[in-house]
N, C-alpha and C positions, 0 to 999 in steps of 0.2 A: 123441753123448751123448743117450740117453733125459731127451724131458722129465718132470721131478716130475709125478707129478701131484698131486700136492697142490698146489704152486703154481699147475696150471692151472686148478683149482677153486676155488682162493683168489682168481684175476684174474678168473673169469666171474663171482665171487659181486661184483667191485668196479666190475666193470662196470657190473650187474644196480643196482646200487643207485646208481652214479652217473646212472644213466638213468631213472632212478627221482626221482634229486631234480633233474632238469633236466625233467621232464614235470611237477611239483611248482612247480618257480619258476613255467614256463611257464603254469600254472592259476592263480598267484595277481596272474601280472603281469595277468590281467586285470580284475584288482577295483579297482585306481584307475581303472578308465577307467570304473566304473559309478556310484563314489563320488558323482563332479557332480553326478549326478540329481538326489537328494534336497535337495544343498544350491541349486539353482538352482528347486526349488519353491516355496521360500518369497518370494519374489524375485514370484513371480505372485500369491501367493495375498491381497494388500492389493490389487490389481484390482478384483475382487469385490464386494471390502468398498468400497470405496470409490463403488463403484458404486452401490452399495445406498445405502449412505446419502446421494448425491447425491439419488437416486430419491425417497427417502423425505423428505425436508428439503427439496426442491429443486422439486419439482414443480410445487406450489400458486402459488412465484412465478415461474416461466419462463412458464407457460401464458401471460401476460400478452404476454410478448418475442414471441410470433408474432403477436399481431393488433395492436401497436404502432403508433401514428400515426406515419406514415414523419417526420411535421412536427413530432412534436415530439420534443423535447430528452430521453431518458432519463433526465439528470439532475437537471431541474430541474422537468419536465412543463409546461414552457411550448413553445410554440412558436417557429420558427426555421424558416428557409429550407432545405427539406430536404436540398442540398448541401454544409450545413453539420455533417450528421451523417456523411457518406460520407468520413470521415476519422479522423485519431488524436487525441484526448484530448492535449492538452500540459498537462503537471504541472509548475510554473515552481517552485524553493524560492526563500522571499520571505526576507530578513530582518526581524527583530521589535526590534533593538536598539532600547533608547530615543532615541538620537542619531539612527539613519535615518528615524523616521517623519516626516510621515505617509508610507506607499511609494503606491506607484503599481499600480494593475492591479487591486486586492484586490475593490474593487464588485464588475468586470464577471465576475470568477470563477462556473461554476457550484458549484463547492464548493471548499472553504477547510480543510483540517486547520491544527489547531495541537500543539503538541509540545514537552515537554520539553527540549531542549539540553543535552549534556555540562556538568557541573558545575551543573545545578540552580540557575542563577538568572538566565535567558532562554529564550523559547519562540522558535520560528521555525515560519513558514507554506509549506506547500505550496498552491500555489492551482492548479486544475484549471481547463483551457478546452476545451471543446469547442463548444459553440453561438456564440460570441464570439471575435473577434480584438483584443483593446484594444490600443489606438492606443502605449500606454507600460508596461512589465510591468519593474516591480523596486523596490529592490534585490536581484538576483541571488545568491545566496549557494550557501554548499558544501552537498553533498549527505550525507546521514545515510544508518543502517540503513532507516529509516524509508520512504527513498524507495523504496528496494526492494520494500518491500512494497505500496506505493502505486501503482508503476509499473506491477507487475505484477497487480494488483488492477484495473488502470484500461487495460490494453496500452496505454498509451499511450508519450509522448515524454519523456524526461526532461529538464528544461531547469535545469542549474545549472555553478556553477563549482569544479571540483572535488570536492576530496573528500579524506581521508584516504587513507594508503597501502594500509590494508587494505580501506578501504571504497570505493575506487576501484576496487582488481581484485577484491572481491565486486562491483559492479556491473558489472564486465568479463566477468563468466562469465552474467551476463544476457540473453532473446535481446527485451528490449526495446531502441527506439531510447535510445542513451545521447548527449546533445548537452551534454558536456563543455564550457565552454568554452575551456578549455588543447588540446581538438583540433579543436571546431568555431569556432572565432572569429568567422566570416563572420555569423552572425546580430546577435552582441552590438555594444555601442558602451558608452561612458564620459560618465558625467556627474559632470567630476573635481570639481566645484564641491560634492558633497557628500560627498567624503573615501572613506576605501580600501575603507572598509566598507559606502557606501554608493553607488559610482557606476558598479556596473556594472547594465548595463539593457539589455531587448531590445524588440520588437512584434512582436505575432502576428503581422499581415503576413511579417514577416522569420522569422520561424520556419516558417510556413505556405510561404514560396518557397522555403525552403530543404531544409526536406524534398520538395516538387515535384521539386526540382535533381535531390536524391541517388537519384530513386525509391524514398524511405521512404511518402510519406503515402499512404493506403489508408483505408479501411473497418475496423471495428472492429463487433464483436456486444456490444453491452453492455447485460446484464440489464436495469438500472435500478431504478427505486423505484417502489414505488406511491406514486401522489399523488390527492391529494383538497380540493376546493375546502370539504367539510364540518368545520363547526368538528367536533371529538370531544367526549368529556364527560372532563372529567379534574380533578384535582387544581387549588386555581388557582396560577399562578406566572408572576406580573407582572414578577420579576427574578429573576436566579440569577448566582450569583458565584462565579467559580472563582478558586481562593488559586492561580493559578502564584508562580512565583518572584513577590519584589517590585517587581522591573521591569517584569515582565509580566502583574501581576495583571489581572482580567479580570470586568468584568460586561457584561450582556444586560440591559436594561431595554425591554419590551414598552410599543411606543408604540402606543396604541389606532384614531390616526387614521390612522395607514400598517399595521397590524395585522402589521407587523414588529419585530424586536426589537435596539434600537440598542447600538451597542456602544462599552463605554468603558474605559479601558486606562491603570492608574493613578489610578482617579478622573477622568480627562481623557475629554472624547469622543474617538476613534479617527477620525480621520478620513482621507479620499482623497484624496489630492494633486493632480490631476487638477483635481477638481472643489470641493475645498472642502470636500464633504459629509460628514458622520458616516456611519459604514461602519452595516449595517445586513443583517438576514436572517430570511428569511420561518422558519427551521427554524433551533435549535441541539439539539444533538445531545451530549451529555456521552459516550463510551465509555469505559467502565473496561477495562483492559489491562494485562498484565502487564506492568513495566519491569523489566528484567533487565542487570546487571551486565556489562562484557566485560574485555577487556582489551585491546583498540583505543583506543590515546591519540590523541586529536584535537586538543591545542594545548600549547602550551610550557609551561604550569603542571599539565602531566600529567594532564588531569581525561580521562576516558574513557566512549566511546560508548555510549549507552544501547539496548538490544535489545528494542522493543516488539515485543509479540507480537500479531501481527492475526490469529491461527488458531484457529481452536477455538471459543469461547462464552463471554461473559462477560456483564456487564450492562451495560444504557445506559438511559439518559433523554433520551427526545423534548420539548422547547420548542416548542411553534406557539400561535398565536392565545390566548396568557396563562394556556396551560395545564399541565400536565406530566403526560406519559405515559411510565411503566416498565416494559420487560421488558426485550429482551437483544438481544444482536448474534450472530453466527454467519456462519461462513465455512468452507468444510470443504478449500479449497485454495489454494495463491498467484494464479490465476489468476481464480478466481471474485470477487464484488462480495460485502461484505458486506450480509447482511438483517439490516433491522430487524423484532424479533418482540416483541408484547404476549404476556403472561401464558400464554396457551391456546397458544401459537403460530402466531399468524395476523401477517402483515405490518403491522408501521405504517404509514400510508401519510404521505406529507409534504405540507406546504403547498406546491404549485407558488410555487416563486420558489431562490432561491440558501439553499445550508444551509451552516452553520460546524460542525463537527465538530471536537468536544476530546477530545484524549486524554490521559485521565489513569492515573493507576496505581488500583486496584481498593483501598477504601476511603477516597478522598479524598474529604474533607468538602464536600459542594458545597452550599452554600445558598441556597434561594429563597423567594420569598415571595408 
């Protein structure tokens, strides 16, 4: 039998075109593989930026970090046995309940944040060591958002006792030292005579050998503050009083003959266990900060974690020698220290000695006189 040709003209024409939409696919399979490009540039291009405005904001106070007296203290610009900088910053959170004071450790602190606490009616303290190892550090308490941001602001050690479920594995994905004490126990000890909330306790020492142990303790590069023995001209402000909660309200009254400013909590003076003495600091530091709502519950009456923001720019008020000076704070990453900046934007510098820094949410009444 003769083939049609019509049929064979039919099958070359179906060929002709099936060959046609298979060189077709084969041109278009290659456009997902070029897609990525463009969405993997954006991914670089905050780099730059970020770069830049390190540059530009950052400059005027790093200059200082390279010709720094290896002897003194970044934080406080006093001096200190130069081996005592060649290590990590320990950020211990202190309790503030009314029942556990007075605590222990808060003097020798080179700096002291304070902070709001879930449910708005107690503050709790982180207190920062690096120049000093005191002999007794606590009440020990759980760790917040807050320290995160402080840890990593500070690289230093985190020293507290837990934490929340969400806010223990946010601290889990940190590549700061996290010294738990639910994992690290060997530094802590009990002092059960002041009840559940009050008797957990450690010492530098014990902190200090214990990161030796694990080969955590190291060296840290940290910017620091400018400091200055020069009174400034400012505003005057003998006392200033922060409204925290009612428990933990809070005044600074500038004592003229120590040219520090003592602290009192409740109307009561605040004082150090230790030694007896009314707590006290050469620099208070009001920062206003955004608090921010979550939905991480921290205790059985449901109140939930509050998300201070320590990024970006906002305002503050420097306290030294009976004066008050206002511009603003600024930090442009988790890892950098925040600056203190007046008006023009030039650094505040601080009164060499220990500073308290509060943070409050941005338009809380703060009054001084």
């Amino acid at each position: 039998m003769r083939p049609n040709r019509f049929l064979m003209l039919l099958c070359a024409g179906c060929l002709l075109a099936l060959l046609g939409l298979l060189a077709a696919s084969c041109g278009r399979s290659a456009v997902p593989t070029t897609t990525p490009t463009p969405t993997r540039t954006p991914t670089r291009i905050p780099s730059p930026t970020r770069v830049l405005t390190a540059t530009a904001t950052g400059t005027p106070t790093r200059t200082p970090t390279a010709t720094r007296n290896p002897s003194v203290n970044p934080l406080t610009g006093l001096a200190v046995p130069p081996a005592n900088l060649q290590r990590l910053p320990i950020l211990a959170r202190i309790g503030n309940d009314p029942q556990i004071r007075p605590q222990a450790g808060l003097a020798q602190a080179d700096i002291v944040y304070e902070d709001i606490m879930d449910g708005w009616w107690v503050t709790r303290l982180t207190a920062i060591y690096l120049g000093t190892d005191p002999e007794t550090i606590g009440p020990i308490r759980s760790a917040r958002l807050v320290n995160i941001e402080l840890a990593n602001q500070y690289q230093g050690a985190l020293v507290h006792s837990g934490a929340s479920d969400r806010v223990r594995w946010l601290i889990s994905q940190e590549d700061f030292v996290n010294l738990d004490e639910f994992f690290h126990p060997q530094p802590y000890y009990y002092i059960n005579s002041l009840g559940w909330m009050g008797r957990l306790h450690t010492t530098g020492k014990a902190i200090r050998e214990y990161l030796s142990a694990k080969g955590w303790e190291r060296p840290v590069q940290l910017r620091g503050f400018c400091f200055s023995q020069e009174v400034p001209a400012g505003e005057m402000a003998k006392e200033v009083s922060i409204p925290y909660p009612a428990t933990s309200a809070v005044t600074f009254q500038y004592d003229e003959s120590s040219g520090r400013y003592l602290r009192w909590v409740q109307g009561a003076p605040h004082l150090d266990r230790e030694s007896g003495k009314q707590l006290s600091a050469s620099n208070v530091i009001v920062q206003f900060v955004p608090h921010e709502k979550t939905d991480i519950v921290e205790d059985t009456n449901g109140a939930t974690s509050i998300r201070i923001v320590m990024t970006g720019r906002g305002e503050a008020w420097l306290f030294r020698d009976g004066v008050v000076l206002k511009g603003f704070w600024e930090r442009n990453g988790k890892k950098e220290m925040t600056r203190f900046l007046d008006s023009s934007g030039r650094e505040l510098c601080l009164k060499p000695g220990q500073t308290w820094v509060e943070l409050v949410p941005p338009g809380y009444e703060i009054a001084y006189k």
